[in-house]
C-alpha positions as CSV (number, residue, x, y, z in Angstrom):
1,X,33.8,-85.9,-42.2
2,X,31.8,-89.2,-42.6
3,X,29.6,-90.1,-39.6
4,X,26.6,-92.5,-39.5
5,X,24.3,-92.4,-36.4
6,X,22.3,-95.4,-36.4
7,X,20.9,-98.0,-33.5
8,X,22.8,-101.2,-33.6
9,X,19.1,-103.5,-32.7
10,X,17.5,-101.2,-36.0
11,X,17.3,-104.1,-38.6
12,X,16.4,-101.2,-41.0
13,X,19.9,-99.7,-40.2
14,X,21.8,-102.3,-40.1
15,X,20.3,-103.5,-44.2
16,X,21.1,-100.0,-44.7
17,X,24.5,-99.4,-44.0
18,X,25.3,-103.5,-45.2
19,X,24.1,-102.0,-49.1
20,X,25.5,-99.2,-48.9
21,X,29.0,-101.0,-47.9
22,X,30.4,-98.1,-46.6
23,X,33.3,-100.0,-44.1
24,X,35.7,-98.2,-42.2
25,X,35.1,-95.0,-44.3
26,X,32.9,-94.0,-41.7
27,X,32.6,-93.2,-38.5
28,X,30.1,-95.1,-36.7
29,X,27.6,-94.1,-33.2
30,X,25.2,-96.4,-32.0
31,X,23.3,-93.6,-30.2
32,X,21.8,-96.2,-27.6
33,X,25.4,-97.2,-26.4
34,X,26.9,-93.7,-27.5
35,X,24.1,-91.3,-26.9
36,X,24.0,-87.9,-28.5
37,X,25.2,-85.2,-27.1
38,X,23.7,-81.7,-27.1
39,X,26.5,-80.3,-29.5
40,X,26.4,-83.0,-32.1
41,X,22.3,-82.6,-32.0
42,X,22.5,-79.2,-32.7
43,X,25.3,-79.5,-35.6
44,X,22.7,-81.6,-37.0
45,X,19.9,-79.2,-37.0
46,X,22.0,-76.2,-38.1
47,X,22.4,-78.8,-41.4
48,X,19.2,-79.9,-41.3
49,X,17.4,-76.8,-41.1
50,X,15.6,-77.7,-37.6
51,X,15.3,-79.9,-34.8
52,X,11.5,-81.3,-36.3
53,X,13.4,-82.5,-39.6
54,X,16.0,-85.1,-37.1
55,X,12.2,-86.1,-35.2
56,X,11.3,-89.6,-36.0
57,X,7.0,-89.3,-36.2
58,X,7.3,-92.9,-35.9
59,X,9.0,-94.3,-32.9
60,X,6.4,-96.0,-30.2
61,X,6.7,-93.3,-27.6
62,X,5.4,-91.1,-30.0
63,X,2.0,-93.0,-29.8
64,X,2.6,-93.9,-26.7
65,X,2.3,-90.4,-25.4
66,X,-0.1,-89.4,-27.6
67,X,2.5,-86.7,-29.1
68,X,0.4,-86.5,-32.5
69,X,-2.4,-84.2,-30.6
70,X,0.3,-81.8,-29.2
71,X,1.8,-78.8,-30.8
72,X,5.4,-79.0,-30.5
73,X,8.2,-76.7,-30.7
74,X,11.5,-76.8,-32.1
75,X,12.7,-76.8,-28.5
76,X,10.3,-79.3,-27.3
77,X,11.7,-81.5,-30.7
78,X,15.6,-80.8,-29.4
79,X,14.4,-81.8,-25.8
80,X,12.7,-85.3,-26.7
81,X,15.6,-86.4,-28.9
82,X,18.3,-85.5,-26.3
83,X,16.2,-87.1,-23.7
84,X,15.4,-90.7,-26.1
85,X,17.4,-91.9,-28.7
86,X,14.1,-93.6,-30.2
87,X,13.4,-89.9,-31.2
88,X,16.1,-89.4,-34.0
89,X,15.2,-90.5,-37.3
90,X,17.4,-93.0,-38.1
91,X,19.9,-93.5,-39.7
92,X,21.4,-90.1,-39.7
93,X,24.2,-89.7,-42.8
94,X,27.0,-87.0,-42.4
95,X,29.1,-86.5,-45.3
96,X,31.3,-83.8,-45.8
97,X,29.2,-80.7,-45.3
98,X,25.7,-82.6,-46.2
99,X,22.6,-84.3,-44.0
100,X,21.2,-87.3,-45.1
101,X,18.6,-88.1,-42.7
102,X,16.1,-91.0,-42.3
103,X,15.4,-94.0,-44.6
104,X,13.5,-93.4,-47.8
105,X,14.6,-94.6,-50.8
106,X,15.5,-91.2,-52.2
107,X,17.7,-90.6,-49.0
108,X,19.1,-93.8,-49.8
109,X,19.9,-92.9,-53.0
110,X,21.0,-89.7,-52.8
111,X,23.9,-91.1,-50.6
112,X,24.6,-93.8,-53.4
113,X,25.2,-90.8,-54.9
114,X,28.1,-89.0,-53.1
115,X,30.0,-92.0,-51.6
C-alpha cells in the first residue's frame, strides 16, 4: 500500500508531495475533506509505536489550549487527533509496511529513499 494523509490548504504538504513527484502511485486523503477514521488512526499508531508520535506539538490549538502544561495520555493523544485533523502531524507517508510521519528533512529523505 501507498497512502499519503496530508491537508490540501498545508503549503508545506503540498511542496512536499510536488518534490517528491509521487503521482498516481499513491493514494491520497485530505483528512479535512476525508477525515480519519478510528481504524486507520489506530493502524497508524500500531506502526508508529503510539498515538504521541502521529501528535503534531505544533498546530495552534495546541497553544490555544494551553496543551503544553498538561500531561497527556496516549488516549487523550488518540482522542484529540480523531476529534481535529490539525492534530496529525502531517504529512503522514504509508509505504508498504513502513510510517513516515511529519516533515523533517530526514523523513523526507528517508522516503526519497524507498520510492
Amino acid at each position: 500500500m501507498k497512502k499519503v494523509y496530508f491537508l490540501s490548504t498545508c503549503d508545506t504538504c503540498k511542496r512536499i508531495i510536488k518534490d517528491l513527484a509521487i503521482g498516481d502511485e499513491f493514494e491520497y486523503q485530505d483528512i479535512k475533506k476525508d477525515p480519519l477514521t478510528e481504524s486507520q488512526l489506530d493502524e497508524m499508531k500500531q506502526m508508529a509505536g503510539s498515538y504521541e508520535s502521529l501528535f503534531s506539538r505544533v498546530a495552534r490549538k495546541y497553544k490555544e489550549l494551553g496543551m503544553k502544561d498538561k500531561q497527556l495520555s496516549e488516549n487523550d493523544y488518540r482522542s484529540y487527533i480523531l476529534s481535529e485533523y490539525t492534530f496529525l502531524k502531517r504529512p503522514v507517508f504509508i509505504i508498504e509496511e513502513n510510517i513516515y510521519i511529519g516533515n523533517s528533512k530526514k523523513t523526507i529523505e528517508q522516503i526519497k529513499g524507498v520510492i
